[in-house]
N, C-alpha and C positions, 0 to 999 in steps of 0.2 A: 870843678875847675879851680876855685881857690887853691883846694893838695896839690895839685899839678903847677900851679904857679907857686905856692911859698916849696915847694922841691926844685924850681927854676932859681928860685933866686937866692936858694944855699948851695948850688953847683950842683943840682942836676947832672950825672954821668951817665950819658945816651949808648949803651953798651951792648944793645942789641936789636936788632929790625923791628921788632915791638915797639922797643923805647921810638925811637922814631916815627916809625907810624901811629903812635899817642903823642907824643911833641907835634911832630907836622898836622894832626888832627886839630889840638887847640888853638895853634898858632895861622893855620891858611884851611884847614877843612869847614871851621868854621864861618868865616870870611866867604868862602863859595856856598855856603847853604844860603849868609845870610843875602848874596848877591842874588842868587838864582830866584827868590822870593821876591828880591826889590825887582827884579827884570819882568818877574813875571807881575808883578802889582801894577807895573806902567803899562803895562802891555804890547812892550816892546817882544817879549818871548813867550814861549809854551813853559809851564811849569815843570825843572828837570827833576826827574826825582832825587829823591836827597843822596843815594850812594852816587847819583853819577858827577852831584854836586860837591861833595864832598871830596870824591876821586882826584877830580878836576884839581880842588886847591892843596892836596896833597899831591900830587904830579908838581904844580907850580913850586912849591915848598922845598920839597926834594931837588929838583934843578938849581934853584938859590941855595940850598946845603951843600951842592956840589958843584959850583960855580963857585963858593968859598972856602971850597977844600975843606972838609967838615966831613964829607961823608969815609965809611970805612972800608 
């Protein structure tokens, strides 16, 4: 994750559905695994499995890249 952030923060050019879907993976895919784990520790949820949690913050991600005119 560090390669992936110092390429973030010398301008990172997101130039193909790949690039994105590794972007939107660090930035909110992780966020949903790490959600789906605390949901499931309080036991408010079923434990999801990790692709559907991951999907999950990568759908959210993608709508907020194109809700700011980002996507291509």
């Amino acid at each position: 994750m560090l390669c992936l952030c110092d390429t973030l923060d010398s301008g990172m050019q997101v130039e193909s559905i790949d690039d994105y879907d590794e972007y939107c993976h660090y930035v909110a895919g992780l966020v949903g695994l790490g959600l789906s784990k605390l949901f499931h520790a309080s036991g408010l949820e079923d434990l999801a499995p990790d692709s559907i949690s991951n999907s999950m913050g990568l759908f959210l991600q993608v709508i907020l890249l194109c809700k700011s005119d980002q996507c291509v």
